[in-house]
Structures are given as C-alpha cells and as structure tokens.
C-alpha positions in Angstrom: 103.8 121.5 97.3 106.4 121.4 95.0 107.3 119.0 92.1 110.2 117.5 90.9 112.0 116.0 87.5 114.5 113.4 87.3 116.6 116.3 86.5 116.2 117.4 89.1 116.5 114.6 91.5 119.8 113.4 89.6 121.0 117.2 91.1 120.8 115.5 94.9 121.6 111.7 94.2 124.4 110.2 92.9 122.6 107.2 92.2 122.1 106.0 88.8 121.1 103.7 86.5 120.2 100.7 87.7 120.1 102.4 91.0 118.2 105.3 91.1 114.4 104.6 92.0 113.0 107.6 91.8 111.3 108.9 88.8 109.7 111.8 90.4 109.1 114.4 93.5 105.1 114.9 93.4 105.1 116.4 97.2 107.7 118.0 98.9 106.6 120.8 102.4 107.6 120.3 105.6 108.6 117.5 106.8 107.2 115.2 104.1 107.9 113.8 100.8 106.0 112.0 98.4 107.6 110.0 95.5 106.9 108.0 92.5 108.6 105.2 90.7 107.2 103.2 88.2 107.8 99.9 88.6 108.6 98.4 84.5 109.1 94.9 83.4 112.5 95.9 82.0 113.9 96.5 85.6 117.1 94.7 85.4 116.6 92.8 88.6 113.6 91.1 87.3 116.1 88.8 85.0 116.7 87.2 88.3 114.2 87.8 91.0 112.1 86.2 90.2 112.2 85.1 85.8 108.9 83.4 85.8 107.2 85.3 88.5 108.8 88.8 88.8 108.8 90.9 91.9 110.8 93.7 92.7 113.2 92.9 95.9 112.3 94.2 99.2 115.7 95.0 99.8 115.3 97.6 96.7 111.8 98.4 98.0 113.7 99.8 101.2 116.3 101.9 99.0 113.7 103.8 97.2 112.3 105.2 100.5 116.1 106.0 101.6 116.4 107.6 98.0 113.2 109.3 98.5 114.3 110.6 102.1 117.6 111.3 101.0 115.9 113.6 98.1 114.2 115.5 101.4 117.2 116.1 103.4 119.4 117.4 100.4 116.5 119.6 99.4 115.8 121.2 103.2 118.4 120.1 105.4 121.7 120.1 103.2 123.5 123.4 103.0 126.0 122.9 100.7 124.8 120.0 98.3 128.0 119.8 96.0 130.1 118.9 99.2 127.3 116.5 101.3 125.9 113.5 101.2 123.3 111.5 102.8 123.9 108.0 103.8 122.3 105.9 105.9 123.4 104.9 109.6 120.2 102.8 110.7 116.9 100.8 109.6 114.7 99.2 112.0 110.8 98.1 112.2 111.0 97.0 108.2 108.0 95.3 107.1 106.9 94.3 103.7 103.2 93.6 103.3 102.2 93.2 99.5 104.3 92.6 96.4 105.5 94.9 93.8 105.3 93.6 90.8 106.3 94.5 87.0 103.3 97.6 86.2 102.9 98.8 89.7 103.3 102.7 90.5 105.3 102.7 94.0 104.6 105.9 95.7 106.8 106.5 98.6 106.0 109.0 101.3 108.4 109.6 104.0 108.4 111.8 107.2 111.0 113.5 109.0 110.5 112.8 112.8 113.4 114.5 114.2 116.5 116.7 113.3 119.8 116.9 115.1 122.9 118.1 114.3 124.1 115.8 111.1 121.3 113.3 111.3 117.4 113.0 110.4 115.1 110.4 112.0 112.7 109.5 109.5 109.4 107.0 108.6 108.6 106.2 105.3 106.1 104.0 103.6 105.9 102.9 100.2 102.1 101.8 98.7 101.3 100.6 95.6 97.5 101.5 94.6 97.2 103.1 98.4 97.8 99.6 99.7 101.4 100.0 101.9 103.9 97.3 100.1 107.0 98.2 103.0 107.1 100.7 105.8 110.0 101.2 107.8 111.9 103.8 110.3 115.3 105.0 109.5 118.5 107.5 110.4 120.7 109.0 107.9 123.4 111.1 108.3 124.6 114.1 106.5 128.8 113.7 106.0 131.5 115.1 103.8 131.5 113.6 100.3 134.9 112.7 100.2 134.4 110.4 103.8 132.5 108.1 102.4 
C-alpha cells in the first residue's frame, strides 16, 4: 500500500486545474489503485450543471477513473515518465448508477486486467459512501509525448 499527494500525482498528469480529479493515491499494489476526490461545491462545472440542483457530470465521473488509471500505469507500467503519456484508446460497458453531488467523497478504484505491449486493459469503479456512482472498462495506451 502506498500513498500518494497531489504532489505527487501532478508528477504523472499533466492535468490541471479545472481538470485534474484526483486529490489523492490511498492504495496503490499490484494491479489496483484506489483514489480519492472530494467532490466541493466550488467545482466550476457546478455553475452550469446543474445551478439549482448540482451534480457532477458523468462524463467527468468517467475522467477521474481514466486519471486514476492513468496515475497506475505511469507509476508501474511507464518507464520513462518525462517522455510518456497515457491516453485513452477505448471506453465501453459505462454505467452511472447514483449521483455525485456537491460534499460527496468519490473514491475510485481501478484494476488492471491485462498488459500488452503499449496498452493496459483496465476496470474501474468510482463509489461514493461504498455505493458504485459509475463503473466502466477501458484501454489506454502508453505513446510518445510529443505524438499526441
């Protein structure tokens, strides 16, 4: 088990503000990851999805599992991380079974269910309060920074 900052995480992402949904590593071993991000009122999506009824987009409930997966395979799968990046090549089975609103903890934890060459297969499921909020299986590929 091994924990991790958003120092540290900004080291492996180039996401940032208002991108970057992670706050925090809690869990990283073999093959898994767990991940936090605390979900504020002061998000700036909420000034438009929804004003009088905020919830956080699905959409962005999908890229904090890809960030948190992403924070996996530049941690154990990324040799050089200076000179790679991970993107993402494919989503399927997304489902979204409970909002995520303003004061919810999301706490992401995704598995690595195959490695090959450049790309990792993965399934990841984000939960507020241990209830899943979105689940989904992905692919992402490791390329050249300057590709993309």
């Amino acid at each position: 088990m091994a924990m991790m900052n958003i120092a540290s995480i900004k080291k492996l992402l180039p996401h940032r503000y208002p991108f970057l949904l992670v706050d925090r590593v809690l869990e990283i071993e073999d093959k898994r990851i767990v991940t936090l991000k605390n979900v504020t009122v002061n998000e700036e999506f909420f000034n438009g999805h929804f004003p009088d009824q905020p919830l956080m987009p699905g959409v962005l409930q999908i890229e904090a599992l890809a960030q948190t997966g992403c924070i996996y395979v530049m941690e154990k799968l990324v040799e050089n991380t200076e000179e790679q990046l991970v993107v993402f090549s494919s989503l399927k089975n997304a489902k979204f079974k409970k909002n995520v609103v303003p004061g919810d903890q999301l706490k992401m934890e995704v598995e690595i269910t195959g490695h090959r060459r450049n790309f990792a297969m993965m399934e990841g499921y984000a939960r507020v309060d241990g209830e899943i909020a979105c689940e989904l299986e992905a692919t992402a590929a490791i390329v050249e920074r300057e590709k993309v």
